[in-house]
C-alpha positions in Angstrom: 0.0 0.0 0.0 0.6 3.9 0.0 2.1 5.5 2.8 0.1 8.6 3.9 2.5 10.7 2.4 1.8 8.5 -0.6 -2.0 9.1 -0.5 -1.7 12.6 0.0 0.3 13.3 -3.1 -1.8 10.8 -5.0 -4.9 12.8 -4.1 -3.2 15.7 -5.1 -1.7 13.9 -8.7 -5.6 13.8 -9.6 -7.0 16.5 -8.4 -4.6 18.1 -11.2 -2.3 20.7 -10.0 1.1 21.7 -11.1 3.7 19.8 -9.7 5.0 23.3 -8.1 1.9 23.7 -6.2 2.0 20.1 -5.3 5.2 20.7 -3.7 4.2 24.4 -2.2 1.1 23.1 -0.6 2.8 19.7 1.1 6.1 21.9 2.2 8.6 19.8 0.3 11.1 20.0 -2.3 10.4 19.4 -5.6 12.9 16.7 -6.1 11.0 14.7 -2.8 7.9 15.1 -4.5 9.5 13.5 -7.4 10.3 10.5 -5.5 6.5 10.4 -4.1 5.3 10.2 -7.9 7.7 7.6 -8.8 7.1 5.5 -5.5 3.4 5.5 -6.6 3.1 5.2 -10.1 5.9 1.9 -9.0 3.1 0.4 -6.4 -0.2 1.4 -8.4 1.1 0.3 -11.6 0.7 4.3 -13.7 3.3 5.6 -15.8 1.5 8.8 -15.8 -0.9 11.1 -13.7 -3.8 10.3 -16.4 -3.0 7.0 -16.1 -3.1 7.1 -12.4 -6.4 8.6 -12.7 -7.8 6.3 -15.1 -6.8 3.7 -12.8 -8.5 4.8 -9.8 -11.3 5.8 -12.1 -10.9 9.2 -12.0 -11.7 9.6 -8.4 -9.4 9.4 -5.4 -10.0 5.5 -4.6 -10.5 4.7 -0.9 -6.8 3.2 -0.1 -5.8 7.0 -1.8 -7.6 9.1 0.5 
């Protein structure tokens, strides 16, 4: 599964923000938030954030929240 960190950014992935305001509104580094993406797309499966939402069906699924 996701961490909560995981989730969070997940959530945030298909909600659709820039990656800068990703990283603005969690308080980290780009380059971390990079390595939240790449964690998630590894355990879910996604090779992109439309893919990622496709997956979840365009909705935050409950083990993303």
């Amino acid at each position: 599964g996701l961490s909560a960190r995981e989730r969070q950014v997940a959530e945030l992935l298909i909600l659709g923000p820039r990656t800068d305001e990703i990283a603005a509104r969690l308080h980290i580094s780009r380059h971390t938030l990079r390595d939240h993406v790449k964690s998630i797309f590894a355990k879910v499966g996604a090779t992109s954030r439309s893919e990622l939402t496709a997956l979840v069906g365009g909705a935050p699924a409950p083990d993303l929240v």
